[in-house]
N, C-alpha and C positions, 0 to 999 in steps of 0.2 A: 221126064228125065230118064237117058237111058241110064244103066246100071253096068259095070264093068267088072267083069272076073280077073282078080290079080292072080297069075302066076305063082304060088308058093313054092315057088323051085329058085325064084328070083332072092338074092340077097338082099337086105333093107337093111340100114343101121339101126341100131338100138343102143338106147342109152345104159351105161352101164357105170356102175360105182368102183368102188374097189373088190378084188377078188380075193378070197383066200388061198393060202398057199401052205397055210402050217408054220412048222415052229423052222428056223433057220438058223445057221450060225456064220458071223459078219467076222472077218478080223481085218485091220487095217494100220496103216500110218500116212502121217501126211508130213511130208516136209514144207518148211516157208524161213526162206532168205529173205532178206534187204540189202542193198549195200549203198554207198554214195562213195564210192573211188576219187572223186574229182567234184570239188561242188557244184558243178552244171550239169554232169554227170549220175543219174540211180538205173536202177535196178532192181527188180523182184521175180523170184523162178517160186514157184509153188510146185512139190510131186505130192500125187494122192496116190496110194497104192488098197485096191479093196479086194478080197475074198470071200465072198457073200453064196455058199452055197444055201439048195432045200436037208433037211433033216429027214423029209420023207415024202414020199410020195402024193402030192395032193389028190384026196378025192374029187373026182368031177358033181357039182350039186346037179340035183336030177333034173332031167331035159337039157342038160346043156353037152357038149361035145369033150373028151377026154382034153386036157390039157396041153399036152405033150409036154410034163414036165416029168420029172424022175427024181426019185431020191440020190444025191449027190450032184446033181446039176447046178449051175452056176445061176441065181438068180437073175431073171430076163430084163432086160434096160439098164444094169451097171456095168458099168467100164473096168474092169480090174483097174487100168492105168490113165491117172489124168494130171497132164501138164500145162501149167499155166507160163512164159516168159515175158515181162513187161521191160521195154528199157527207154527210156526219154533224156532228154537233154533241154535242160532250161538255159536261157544267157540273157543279159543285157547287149544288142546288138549295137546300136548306138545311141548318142543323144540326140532328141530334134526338142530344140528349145531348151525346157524345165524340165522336162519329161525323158528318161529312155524308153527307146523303143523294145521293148521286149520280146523275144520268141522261142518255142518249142516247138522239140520233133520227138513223137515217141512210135516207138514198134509193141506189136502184139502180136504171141504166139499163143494158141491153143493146139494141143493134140489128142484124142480120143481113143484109146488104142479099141479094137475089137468088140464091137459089145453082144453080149450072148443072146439069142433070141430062142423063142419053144424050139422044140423039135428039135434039138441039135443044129440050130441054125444059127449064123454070127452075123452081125451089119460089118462092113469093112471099117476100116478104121480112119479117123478124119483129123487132118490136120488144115488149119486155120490162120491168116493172116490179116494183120489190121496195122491201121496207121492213122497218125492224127498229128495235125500242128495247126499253129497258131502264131499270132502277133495280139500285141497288146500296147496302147500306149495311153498315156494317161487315162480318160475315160472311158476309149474304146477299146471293144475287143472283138476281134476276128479267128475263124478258126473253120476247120473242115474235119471230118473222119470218115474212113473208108472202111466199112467190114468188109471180109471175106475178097479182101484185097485183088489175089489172085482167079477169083470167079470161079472157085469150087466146086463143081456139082457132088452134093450129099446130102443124105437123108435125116432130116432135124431129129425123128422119130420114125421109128421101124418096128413091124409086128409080122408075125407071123401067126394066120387064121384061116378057117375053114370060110371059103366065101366061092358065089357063083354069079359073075357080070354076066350070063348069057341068060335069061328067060326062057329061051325053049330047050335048054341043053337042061339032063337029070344033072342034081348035085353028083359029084366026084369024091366028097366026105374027105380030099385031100384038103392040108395047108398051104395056103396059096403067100407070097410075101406082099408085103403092103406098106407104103413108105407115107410120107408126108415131107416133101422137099425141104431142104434148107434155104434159109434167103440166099440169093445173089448178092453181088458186089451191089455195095449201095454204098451214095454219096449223101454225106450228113455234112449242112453249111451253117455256120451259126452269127449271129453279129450281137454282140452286150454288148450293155453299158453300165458303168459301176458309177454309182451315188457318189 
């Protein structure tokens, strides 16, 4: 059996836990509405507002590469700004038999503003559409949902890290960006039935 010399210039994943970062300070608020205007008619708007900087400069633990984080920097992966908007509409559409036929239509919004990444780097900011309805009549029930409605290309999670896809190229020691897509528009079809 032959034997093969790996590359150590080549990047490999490794697993990794949580990292430390030191002491921080978070400030926030969240707002959260309801309303029902119309009884077929609701509604709900959620804002989260966060300010989550470092306190201080993390040390890098030994063997591993500087961080690229800084004392006042905006902690990496939160959103200052996140919006939720839901609105639906229920009704009795008609009667068939003994039974109404019942139906709903609701909308979904998220929006993600900016989220801050090492190195002074930011992911762009994502906004999101969804939609669902349904029929229901006596024991059966029918329904669909669609995420990401409009077929969004965005990044679920985003890092930025020292990495080298070439094998015969030296490391660069720079931070390269690195995503993990979001889902696509996807159809969700359902059929109950209620005892």
């Amino acid at each position: 059996m032959k034997s093969r010399k790996i590359n150590e210039n080549f990047a490999r994943p490794a697993p990794r836990a949580t990292e430390p970062i030191g002491p921080t300070t978070r400030i926030g608020a969240v707002f959260y509405t309801q309303a029902r205007p119309l009884p077929w008619l609701y509604g709900a708007v959620s804002v989260t507002y966060v300010k989550a900087t470092l306190d201080e400069t993390p040390t890098p633990e030994p063997g591993e590469p500087p961080s690229g984080l800084q004392a006042g920097d905006p902690i990496p992966f939160v959103p200052p700004w996140l919006l939720r908007l839901d609105l639906g509409a229920s009704e009795d559409l008609v009667d068939l038999g003994k039974h109404p036929l019942h139906g709903k239509l609701g909308f979904g919004y998220t929006f993600l503003s900016e989220r801050p990444l090492r190195f002074s780097e930011t992911s762009p900011r994502v906004n999101l559409l969804e939609l669902n309805a349904g029929l229901s009549w006596w024991f059966l029930e029918l329904g669909f949902q669609v995420f990401n409605l409009l077929d969004t290309r965005y990044a679920a999670q985003e890092f930025v890290f020292e990495s080298n896809w070439n094998p015969n190229a030296a490391p660069t020691g720079q931070p390269a960006r690195h995503i993990a897509a979001g889902a696509p528009r996807t159809f969700l079809f359902q059929i109950g039935f209620r005892l």
